[in-house]
C-alpha positions as CSV (number, residue, x, y, z in Angstrom):
1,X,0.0,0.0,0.0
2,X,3.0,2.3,0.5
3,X,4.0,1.9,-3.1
4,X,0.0,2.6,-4.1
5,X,0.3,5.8,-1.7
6,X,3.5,7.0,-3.9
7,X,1.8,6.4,-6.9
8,X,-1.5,8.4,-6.2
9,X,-0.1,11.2,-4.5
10,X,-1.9,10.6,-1.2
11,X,-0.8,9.7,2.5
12,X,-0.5,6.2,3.5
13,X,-4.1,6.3,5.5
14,X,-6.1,7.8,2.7
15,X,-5.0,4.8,0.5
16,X,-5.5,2.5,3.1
17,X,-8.9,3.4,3.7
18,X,-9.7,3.8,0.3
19,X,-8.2,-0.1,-0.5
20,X,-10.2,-1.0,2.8
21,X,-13.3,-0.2,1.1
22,X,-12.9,-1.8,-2.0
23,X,-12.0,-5.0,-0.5
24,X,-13.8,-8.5,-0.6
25,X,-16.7,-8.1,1.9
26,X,-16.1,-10.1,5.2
27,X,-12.3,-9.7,5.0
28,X,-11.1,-8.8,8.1
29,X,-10.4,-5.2,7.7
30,X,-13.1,-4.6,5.1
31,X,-14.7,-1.4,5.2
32,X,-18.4,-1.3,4.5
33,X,-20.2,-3.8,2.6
34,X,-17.1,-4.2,0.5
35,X,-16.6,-4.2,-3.2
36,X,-14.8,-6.8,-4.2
37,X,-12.1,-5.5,-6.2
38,X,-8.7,-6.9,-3.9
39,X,-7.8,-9.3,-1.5
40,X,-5.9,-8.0,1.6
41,X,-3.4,-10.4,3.2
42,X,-1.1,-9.8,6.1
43,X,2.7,-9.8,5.4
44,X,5.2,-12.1,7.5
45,X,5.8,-9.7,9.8
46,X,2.4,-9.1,11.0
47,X,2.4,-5.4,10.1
48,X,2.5,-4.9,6.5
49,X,-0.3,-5.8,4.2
50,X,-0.4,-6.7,1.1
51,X,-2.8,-6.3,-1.5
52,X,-3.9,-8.3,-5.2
53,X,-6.8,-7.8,-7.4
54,X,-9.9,-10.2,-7.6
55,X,-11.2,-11.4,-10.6
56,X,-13.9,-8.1,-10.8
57,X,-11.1,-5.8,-9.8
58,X,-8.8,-7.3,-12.9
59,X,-12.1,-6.8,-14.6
60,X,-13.0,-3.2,-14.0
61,X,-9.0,-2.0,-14.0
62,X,-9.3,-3.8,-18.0
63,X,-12.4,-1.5,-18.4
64,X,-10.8,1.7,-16.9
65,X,-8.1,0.8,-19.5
66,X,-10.2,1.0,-22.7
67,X,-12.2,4.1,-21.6
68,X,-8.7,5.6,-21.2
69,X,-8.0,4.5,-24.7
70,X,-10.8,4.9,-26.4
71,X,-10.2,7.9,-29.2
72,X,-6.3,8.1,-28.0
73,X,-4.8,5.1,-30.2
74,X,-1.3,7.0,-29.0
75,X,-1.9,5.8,-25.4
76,X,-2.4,2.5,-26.0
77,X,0.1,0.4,-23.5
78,X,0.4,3.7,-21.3
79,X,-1.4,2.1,-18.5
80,X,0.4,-0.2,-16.1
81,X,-1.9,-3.5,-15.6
């Protein structure tokens, strides 16, 4: 989550909650009902976490992607998956 925190531009605890929220409902940690879109798993250590896509979050994150594209052949590819 702290590479996901450089990436957007936000603080640690605004992605967290934001990654919280989307998670699979009934995880512990999930915020809310739950979304769906990524698994959370604890790292080794017990403090870290670690996050992965579901199948509907690979899903929607391929959707994003041709919106993004759609019009713009130039950009095709300019999306990390």
């Amino acid at each position: 989550m702290t590479e996901l925190s450089a990436l957007c531009g936000r603080n640690d605890a605004v992605v967290s909650r934001g990654v919280r929220a989307m998670a699979v409902a009934g995880e512990a940690g999930t915020l809310g009902n739950g979304l769906g879109l990524v698994e959370l798993s604890r790292g080794r250590d017990g403090r870290t976490r670690h996050l992965a896509p579901t199948p509907a979050g690979l899903m929607l994150a391929e959707q994003l992607r041709a919106i993004l594209h759609a019009g713009d052949p130039g950009r095709r590819g300019a999306v990390a998956g």
